[in-house]
C-alpha angles and dihedrals in degrees: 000000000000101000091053090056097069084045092047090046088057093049087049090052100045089050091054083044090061105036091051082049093053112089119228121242121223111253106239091251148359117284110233111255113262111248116253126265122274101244113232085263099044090053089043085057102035083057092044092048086043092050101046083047091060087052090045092058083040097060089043096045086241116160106183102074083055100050084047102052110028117095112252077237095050130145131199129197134206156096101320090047133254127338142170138224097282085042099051096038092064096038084068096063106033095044118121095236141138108182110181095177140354132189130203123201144147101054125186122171127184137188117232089184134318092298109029124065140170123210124190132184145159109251113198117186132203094198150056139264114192085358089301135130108245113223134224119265149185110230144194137202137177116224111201105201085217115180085339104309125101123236147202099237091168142336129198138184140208121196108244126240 
C-alpha cells in the first residue's frame, strides 16, 4: 500500500499540472445572477402566507391553490387516513363542508435545513363539515424548497384539547 501512494500522489500532481495549463475558454454569455438567498424571517412569512392561503381555498372549495403548491409526492394526513395529491385535490371540492370562518395562531416555523421546513399552528373553525362541528385543531405541515420554490410536502392535524 505504501509503495502505490508516492505513485498516486504523482498522478495526482500531473493531472493538476494539465488541467492549470489548460486555458480556459469564455462562456457565450453571461449566466444570469442566482437570486439571493431567502433570509430565516422572509421564509417564515412566505410559509405562513402560503398556509393561511391553502385555508383560505379550503374554506372556499377551491382546488387550484392546492394543485399549485403541494408536492407531486406529497402526503396528507388526517382523519380519513392517508392521501395523496390527486387524492387531496378532489377531496377539496367534493367535501361536505360549510366553513364560515376560520382563524390561524400560534406559528412556529423551523428550518430543518435550507431547503426543508415545519411549520405548526393552532387552527380554530366557525363551521361544519358532514353537519358537524369542526373542532379546533393543531396542525403541521412540511414545506420542500424544490428548484427555488417552496412546497407543501404534508400536512397533518391533531384535534386540540
Amino acid at each position: 500500500m505504501k509503495k502505490y501512494l508516492p505513485l498516486a500522489f504523482a498522478l495526482l500532481l500531473a493531472l493538476a499540472s494539465v488541467s492549470l495549463a489548460q486555458t480556459a475558454t469564455p462562456s457565450p454569455s453571461p449566466s444570469p445572477k442566482p437570486k439571493p438567498a431567502m433570509s430565516k424571517a422572509q421564509i417564515q412569512k412566505s410559509l405562513i402566507a402560503s398556509e393561511k392561503k391553502l385555508w383560505e381555498a379550503w374554506k372556499n372549495k377551491d382546488a387550484k391553490p392546492f394543485k399549485a403548491t403541494l408536492a407531486a409526492d406529497s402526503i396528507m394526513v388526517g382523519e380519513d387516513g392517508i392521501a395523496d395529491k390527486e387524492t387531496a385535490v378532489k377531496g377539496i371540492t367534493s367535501m361536505d363542508c360549510n366553513i364560515k370562518s376560520y382563524t390561524l395562531s400560534d406559528f412556529k416555523v423551523a428550518l430543518a435545513n435550507p431547503s426543508v421546513a415545519l411549520i405548526a399552528y393552532k387552527g380554530t373553525v366557525d363551521g361544519t363539515c358532514a353537519g358537524t362541528a369542526v373542532p379546533p385543531v393543531w396542525a403541521s405541515s412540511v414545506y420542500v424548497n424544490r428548484g427555488g420554490k417552496w412546497f407543501a410536502f404534508s400536512h397533518q392535524e391533531s384535534n386540540a384539547k
